[in-house]
C-alpha positions as CSV (number, residue, x, y, z in Angstrom):
1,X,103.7,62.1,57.2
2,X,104.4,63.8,60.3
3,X,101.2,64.8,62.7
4,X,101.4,68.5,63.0
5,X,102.9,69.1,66.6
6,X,100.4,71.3,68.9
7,X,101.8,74.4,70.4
8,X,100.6,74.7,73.6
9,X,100.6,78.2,74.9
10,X,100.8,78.8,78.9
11,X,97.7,80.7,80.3
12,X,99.2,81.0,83.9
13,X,102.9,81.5,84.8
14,X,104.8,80.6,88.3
15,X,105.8,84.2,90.4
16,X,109.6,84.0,88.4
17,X,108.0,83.8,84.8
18,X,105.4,86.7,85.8
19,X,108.2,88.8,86.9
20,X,110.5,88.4,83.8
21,X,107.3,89.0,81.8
22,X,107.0,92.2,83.5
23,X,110.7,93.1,84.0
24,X,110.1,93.2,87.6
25,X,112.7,90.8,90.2
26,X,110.6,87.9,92.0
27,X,111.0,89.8,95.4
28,X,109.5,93.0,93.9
29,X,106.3,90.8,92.7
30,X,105.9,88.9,95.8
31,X,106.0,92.0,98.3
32,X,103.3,93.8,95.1
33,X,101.2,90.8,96.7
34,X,102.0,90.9,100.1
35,X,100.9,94.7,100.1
36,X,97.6,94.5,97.5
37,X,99.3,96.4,95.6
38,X,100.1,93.9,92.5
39,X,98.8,91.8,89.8
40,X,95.8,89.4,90.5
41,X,96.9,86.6,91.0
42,X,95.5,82.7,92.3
43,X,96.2,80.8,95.0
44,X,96.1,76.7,93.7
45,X,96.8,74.5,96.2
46,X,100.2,75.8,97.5
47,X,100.9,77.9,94.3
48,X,100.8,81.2,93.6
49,X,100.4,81.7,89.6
50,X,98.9,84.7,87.7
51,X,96.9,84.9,84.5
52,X,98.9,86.6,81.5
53,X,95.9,88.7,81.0
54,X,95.7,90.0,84.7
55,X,99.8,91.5,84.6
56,X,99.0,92.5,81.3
57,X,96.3,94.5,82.8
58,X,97.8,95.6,85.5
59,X,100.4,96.9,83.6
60,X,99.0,99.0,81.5
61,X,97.6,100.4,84.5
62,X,101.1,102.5,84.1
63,X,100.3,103.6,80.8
64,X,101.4,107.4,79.9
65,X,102.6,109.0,76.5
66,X,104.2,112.0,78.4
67,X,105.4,112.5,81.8
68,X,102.3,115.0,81.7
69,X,100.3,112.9,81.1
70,X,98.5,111.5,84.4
71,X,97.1,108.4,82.4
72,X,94.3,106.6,83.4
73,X,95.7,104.7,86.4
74,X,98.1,104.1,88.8
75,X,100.7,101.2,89.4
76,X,101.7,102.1,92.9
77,X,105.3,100.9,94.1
78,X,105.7,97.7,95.8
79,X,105.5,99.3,99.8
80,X,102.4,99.6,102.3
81,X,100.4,101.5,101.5
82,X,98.7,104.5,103.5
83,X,95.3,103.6,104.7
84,X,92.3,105.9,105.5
85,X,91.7,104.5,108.9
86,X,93.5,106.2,112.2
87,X,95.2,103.6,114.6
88,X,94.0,105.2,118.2
C-alpha cells in the first residue's frame, strides 16, 4: 500500500508566478511596487514574493459589475502617482 502523497500548496509565489496569476507582465508588477501602487508584497532576504491572499485582495480592489458602477476601490495603473505635497 502506497502512502497517500501530500499536496503541498504554495502560500507565496516569486514576482513571474504573481503576475501570471494576475494576468499582469513581470515589468508591469515590479514598476506597481516601485510606485506603491501594487500588491503587498515581502521582502526575504533578497526576494521579493507576495502572499496569494494579498494579489487576491488587491485585485478585487478592481471589482465593478458595470462600467457605472464606481466599485468600492481603486487599482490605480502602474505610473507615479500625483502626490499632495508642492515641490518649491
Amino acid at each position: 500500500m502506497t502512502e497517500p502523497v501530500a499536496v503541498i500548496t504554495p502560500r507565496y509565489l516569486k514576482t513571474p508566478d504573481a503576475a501570471i496569476h494576475l494576468g499582469l507582465s513581470a515589468r508591469t508588477l515590479e514598476k506597481h511596487r516601485c510606485f506603491g501602487t501594487g500588491p503587498v508584497f515581502r521582502k526575504l532576504g533578497g526576494r521579493i514574493v507576495y502572499a496569494i491572499d494579498d494579489l487576491e485582495a488587491w485585485a478585487a480592489l478592481g471589482t465593478r459589475r458595470s462600467t457605472s458602477d464606481t466599485g468600492t476601490g481603486v487599482v490605480h495603473p502602474a505610473k507615479r502617482q500625483p502626490t499632495d505635497c508642492v515641490r518649491r
